[in-house]
LOVEX-249876 format. One record per atom (N, C-alpha, C): residue in one letter; x, y negated, z negated. Coordinates in steps of 0.05 Angstrom, whole numbers, padded with zeros to 5 digits, always signed. Layout:
LOVEX-249876
aXYZ
...
end
This chain:
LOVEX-249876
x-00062-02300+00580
x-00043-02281+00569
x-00020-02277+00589
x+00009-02287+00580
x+00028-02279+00597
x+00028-02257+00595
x+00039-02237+00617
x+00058-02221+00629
x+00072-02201+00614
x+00076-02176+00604
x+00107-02164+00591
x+00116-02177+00612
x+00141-02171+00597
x+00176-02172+00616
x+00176-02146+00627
x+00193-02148+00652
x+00199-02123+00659
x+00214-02111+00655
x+00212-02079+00646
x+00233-02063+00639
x+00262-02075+00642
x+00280-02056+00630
x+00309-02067+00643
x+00323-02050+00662
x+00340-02059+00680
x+00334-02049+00698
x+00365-02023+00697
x+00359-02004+00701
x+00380-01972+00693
x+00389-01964+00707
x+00420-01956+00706
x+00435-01945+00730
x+00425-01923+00733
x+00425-01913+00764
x+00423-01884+00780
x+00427-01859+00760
x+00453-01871+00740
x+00466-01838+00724
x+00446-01843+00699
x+00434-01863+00692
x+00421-01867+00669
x+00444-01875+00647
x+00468-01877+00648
x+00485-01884+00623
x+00490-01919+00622
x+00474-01942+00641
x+00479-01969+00638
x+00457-01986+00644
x+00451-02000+00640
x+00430-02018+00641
x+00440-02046+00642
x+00423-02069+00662
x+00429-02091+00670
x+00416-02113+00656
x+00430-02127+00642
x+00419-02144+00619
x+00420-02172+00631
x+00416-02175+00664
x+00416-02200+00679
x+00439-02207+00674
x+00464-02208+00667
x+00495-02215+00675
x+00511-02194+00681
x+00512-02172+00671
x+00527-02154+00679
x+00508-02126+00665
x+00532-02104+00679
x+00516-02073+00669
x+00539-02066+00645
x+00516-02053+00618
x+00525-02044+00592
x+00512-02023+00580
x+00527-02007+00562
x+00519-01984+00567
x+00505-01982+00557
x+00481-01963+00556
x+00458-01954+00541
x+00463-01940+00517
x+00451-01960+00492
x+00453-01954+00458
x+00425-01938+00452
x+00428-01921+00448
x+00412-01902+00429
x+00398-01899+00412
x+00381-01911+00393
x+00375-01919+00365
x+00364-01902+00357
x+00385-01880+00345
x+00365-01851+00328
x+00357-01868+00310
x+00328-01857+00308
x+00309-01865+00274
x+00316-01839+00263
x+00323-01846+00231
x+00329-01829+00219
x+00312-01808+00210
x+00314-01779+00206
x+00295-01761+00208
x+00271-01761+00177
x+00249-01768+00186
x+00237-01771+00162
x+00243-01752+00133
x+00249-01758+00121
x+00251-01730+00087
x+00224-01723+00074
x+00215-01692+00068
x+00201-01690+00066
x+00198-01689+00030
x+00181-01698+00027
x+00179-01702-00009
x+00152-01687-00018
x+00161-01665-00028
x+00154-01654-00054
x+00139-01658-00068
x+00116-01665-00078
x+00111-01673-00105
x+00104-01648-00122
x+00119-01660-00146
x+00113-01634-00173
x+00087-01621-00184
x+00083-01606-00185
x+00043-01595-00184
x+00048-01602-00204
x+00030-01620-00221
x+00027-01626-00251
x-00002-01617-00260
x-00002-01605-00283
x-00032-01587-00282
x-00054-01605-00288
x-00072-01604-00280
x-00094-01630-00295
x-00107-01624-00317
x-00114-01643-00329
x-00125-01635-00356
x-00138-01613-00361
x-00154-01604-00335
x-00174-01577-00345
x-00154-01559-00345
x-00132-01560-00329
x-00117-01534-00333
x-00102-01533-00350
x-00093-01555-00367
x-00078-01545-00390
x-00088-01548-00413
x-00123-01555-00412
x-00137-01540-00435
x-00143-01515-00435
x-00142-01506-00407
x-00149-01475-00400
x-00127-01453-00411
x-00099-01472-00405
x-00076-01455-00412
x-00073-01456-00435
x-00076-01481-00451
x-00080-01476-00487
x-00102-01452-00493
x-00121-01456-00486
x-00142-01436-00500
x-00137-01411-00493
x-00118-01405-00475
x-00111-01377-00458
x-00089-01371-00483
x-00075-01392-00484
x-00058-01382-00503
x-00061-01372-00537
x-00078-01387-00542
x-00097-01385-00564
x-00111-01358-00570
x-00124-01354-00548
x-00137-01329-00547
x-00123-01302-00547
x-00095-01310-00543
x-00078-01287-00540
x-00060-01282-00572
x-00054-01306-00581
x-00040-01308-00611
x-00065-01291-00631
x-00092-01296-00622
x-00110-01285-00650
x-00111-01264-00631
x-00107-01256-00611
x-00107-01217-00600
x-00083-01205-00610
x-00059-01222-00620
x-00040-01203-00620
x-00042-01211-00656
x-00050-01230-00669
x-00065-01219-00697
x-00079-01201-00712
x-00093-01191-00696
x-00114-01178-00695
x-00102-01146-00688
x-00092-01149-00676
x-00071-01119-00663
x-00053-01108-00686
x-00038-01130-00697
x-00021-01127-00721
x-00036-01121-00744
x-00061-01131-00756
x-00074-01122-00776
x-00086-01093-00776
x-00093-01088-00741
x-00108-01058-00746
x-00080-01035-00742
x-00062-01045-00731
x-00033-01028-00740
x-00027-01034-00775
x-00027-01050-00779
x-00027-01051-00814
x-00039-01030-00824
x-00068-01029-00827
x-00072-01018-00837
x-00081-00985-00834
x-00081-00985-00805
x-00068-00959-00796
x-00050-00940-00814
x-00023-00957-00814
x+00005-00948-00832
x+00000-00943-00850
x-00017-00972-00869
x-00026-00958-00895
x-00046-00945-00903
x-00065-00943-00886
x-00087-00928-00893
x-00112-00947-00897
x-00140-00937-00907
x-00157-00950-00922
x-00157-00948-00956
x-00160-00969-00958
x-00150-00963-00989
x-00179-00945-01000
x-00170-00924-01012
x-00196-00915-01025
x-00204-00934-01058
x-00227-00926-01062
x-00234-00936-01089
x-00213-00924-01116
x-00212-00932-01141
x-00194-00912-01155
x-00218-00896-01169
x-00213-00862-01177
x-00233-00845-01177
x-00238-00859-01212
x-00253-00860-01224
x-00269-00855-01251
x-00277-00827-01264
x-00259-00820-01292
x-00270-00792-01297
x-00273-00798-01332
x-00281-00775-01343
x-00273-00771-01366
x-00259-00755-01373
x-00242-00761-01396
x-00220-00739-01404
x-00216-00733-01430
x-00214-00707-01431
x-00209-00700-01465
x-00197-00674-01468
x-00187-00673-01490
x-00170-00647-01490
x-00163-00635-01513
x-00153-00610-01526
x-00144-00608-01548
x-00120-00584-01546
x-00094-00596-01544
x-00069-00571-01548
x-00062-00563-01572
x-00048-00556-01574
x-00024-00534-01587
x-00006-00550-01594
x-00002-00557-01628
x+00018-00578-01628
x+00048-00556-01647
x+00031-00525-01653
x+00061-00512-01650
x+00056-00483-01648
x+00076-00477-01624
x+00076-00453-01620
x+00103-00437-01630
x+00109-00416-01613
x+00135-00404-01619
x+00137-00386-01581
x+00169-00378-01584
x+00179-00374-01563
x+00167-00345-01559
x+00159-00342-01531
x+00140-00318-01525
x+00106-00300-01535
x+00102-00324-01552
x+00068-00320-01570
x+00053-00339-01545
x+00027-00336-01552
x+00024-00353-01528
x+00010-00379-01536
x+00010-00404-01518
x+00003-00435-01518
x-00012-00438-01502
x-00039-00463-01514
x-00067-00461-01495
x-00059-00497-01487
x-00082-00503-01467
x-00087-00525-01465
x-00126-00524-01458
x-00139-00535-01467
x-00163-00540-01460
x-00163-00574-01453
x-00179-00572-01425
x-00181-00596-01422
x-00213-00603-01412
x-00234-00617-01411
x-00256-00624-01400
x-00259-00654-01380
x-00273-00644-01369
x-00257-00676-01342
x-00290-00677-01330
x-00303-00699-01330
x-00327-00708-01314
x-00315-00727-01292
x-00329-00720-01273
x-00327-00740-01250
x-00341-00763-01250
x-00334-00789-01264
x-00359-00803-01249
x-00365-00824-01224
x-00347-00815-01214
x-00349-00826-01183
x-00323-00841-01178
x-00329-00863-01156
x-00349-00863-01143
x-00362-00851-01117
x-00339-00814-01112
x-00343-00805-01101
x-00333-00785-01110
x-00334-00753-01097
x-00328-00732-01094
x-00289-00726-01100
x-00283-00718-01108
x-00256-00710-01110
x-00257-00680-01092
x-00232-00690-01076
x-00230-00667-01043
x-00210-00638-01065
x-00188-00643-01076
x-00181-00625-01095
x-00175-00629-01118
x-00188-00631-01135
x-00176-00645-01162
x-00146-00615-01170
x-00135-00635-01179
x-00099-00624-01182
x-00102-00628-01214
x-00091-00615-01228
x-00077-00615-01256
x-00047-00615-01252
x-00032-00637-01263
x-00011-00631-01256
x+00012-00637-01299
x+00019-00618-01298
x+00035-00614-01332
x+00071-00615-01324
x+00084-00631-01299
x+00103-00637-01304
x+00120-00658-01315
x+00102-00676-01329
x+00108-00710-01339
x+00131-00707-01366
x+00134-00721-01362
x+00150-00719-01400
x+00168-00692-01398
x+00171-00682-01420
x+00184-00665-01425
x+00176-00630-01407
x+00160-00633-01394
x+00147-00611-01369
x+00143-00589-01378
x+00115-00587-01388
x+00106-00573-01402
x+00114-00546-01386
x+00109-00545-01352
x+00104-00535-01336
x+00137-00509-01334
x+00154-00517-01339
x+00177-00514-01339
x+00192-00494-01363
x+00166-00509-01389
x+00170-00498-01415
x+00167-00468-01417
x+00145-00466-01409
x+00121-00435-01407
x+00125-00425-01378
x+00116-00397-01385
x+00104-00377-01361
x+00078-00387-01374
x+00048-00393-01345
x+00032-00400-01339
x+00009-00368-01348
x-00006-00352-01363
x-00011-00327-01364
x-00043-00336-01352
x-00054-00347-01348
x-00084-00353-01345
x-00086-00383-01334
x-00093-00393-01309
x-00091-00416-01298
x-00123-00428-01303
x-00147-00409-01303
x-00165-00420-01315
x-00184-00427-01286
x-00177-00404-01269
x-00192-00406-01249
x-00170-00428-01230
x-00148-00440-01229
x-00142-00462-01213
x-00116-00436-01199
x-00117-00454-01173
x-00090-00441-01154
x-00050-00446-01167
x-00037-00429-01173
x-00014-00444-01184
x-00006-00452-01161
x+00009-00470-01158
x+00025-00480-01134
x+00043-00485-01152
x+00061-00470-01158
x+00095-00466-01165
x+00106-00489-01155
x+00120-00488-01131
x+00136-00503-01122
x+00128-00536-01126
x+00105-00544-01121
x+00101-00570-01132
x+00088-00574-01166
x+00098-00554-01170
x+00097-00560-01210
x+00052-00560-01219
x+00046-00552-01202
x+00016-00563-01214
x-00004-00535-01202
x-00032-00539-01215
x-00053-00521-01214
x-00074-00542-01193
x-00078-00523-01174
x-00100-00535-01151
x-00130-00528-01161
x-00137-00545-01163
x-00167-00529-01174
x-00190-00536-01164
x-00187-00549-01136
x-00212-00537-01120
x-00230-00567-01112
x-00248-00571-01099
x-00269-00596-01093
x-00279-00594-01132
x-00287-00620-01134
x-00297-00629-01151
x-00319-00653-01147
x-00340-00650-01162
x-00369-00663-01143
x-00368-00687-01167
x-00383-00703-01146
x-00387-00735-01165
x-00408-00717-01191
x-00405-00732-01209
x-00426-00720-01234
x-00418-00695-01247
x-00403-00673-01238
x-00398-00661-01245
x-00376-00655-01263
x-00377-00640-01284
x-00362-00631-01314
x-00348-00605-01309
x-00327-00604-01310
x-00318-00584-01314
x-00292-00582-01338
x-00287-00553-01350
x-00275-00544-01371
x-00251-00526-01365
x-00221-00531-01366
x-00200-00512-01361
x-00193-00512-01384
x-00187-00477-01394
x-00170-00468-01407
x-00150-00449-01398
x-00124-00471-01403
x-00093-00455-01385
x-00087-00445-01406
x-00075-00424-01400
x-00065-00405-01417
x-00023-00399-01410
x-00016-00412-01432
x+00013-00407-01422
x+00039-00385-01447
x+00050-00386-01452
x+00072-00363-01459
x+00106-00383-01456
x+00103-00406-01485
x+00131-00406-01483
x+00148-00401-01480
x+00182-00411-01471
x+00206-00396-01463
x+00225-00410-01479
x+00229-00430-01480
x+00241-00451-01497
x+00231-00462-01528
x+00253-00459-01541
x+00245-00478-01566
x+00251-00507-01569
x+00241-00521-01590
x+00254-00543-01591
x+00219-00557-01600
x+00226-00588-01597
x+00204-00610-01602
x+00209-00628-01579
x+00171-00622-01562
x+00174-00630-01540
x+00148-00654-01542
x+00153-00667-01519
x+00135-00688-01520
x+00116-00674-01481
x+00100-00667-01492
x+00086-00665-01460
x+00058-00683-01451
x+00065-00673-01425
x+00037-00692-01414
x+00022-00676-01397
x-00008-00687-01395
x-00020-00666-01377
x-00041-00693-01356
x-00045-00688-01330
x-00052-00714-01314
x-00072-00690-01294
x-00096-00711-01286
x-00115-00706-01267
x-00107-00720-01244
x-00109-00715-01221
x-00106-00732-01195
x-00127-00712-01178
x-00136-00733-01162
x-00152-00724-01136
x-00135-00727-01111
x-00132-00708-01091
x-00110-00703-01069
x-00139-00699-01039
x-00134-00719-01025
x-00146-00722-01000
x-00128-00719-00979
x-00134-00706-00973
x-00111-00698-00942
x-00082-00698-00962
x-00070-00710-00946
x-00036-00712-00954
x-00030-00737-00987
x-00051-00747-00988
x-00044-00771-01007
x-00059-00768-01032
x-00047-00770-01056
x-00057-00773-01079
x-00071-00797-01093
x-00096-00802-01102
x-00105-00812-01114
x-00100-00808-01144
x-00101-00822-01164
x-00096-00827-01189
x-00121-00833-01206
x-00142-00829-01216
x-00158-00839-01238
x-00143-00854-01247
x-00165-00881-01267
x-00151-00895-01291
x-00159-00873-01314
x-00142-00878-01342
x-00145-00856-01355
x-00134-00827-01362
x-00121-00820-01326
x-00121-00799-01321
x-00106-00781-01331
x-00089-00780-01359
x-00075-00766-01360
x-00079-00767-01408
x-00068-00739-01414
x-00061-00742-01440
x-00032-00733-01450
x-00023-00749-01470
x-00004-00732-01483
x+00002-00725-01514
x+00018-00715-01516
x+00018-00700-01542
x+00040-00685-01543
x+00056-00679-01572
x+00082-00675-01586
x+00075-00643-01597
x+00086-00630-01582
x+00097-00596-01591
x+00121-00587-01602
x+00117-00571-01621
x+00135-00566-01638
x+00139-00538-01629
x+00167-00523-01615
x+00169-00485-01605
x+00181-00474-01624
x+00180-00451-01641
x+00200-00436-01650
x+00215-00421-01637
x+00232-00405-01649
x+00241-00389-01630
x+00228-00355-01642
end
């Protein structure tokens, strides 16, 4: 094995070096400063099945959120109540004699009625026609046109005779309607209502 060469040989100030014919100056050779590279996190398969199903799980939570606000807003729908109905009015009276209504109403479910309501403002408003002289056991509630008449039990029959006192004459067409009222909202029976053509004198 030969030998290295020997160094070259460097001036005192360090700025020249002797290349065996003459002294030249000392060249520098910056290496250029390495760049540092980045690479982009790319998720691996488990994680962007993780992030699908994350996401997934969140679309049927915020489904799910929207339906129990749905029906929040609108409520639960109750059943529609089932009754029977029958009745027999007054098809002519005269102005100030007095006008009946008999009506009979069974409950048959499929639950309890919270207040069963009579309400006689439909058609030609009966309610409007007459002073009311005998409500027949039911509360008047004036201002909303109808007779409150109290809980009403599944199975149970009951019989009103309103007793009213024409004010107006003429040929009227009236109506008379059952509803069941739970908290703030009215229920409707099918059935729930009758009508019939009155003749007033004066």
């Amino acid at each position: 094995m030969s030998d290295p060469p020997p160094p070259p040989q460097v001036s005192a100030d360090g700025k020249f070096y002797w290349d065996g014919t003459r002294w030249l100056p000392m060249t520098q050779a910056v290496a250029p400063a390495p760049q540092t590279v980045i690479a982009a996190q790319v998720p691996t398969k488990g994680h962007a099945l993780r992030n699908v199903s994350i996401g997934c799980l969140g679309l049927i939570a915020l489904l799910i959120i929207i339906g129990v606000i749905a029906n929040g807003s609108n409520g639960t729908k109750r059943p529609v109540p089932q009754i029977d109905l029958s009745g027999r009015m007054s098809h002519q009276a005269r102005v100030g004699g007095e006008d009946a209504i008999s009506l009979t109403v069974t409950n048959k479910g499929p639950g309890d009625f919270e207040t069963l309501v009579i309400y006689l403002n439909s058609s030609d408003n009966w309610w409007k026609n007459h002073v009311i002289t005998d409500p027949s056991g039911c509360t008047i509630h004036a201002s909303l046109e109808r007779l409150d008449c109290g809980p009403f039990k599944l199975g149970e029959t009951r019989t009103f005779n309103i007793v009213g006192s024409p004010i107006h004459a003429g040929n009227f067409n009236f109506e008379v309607a059952i509803v069941d009222q739970e908290g703030s909202s009215l229920n409707y029976p099918d059935l729930d209502a009758i009508s019939w053509s009155e003749a007033v004198t004066p």
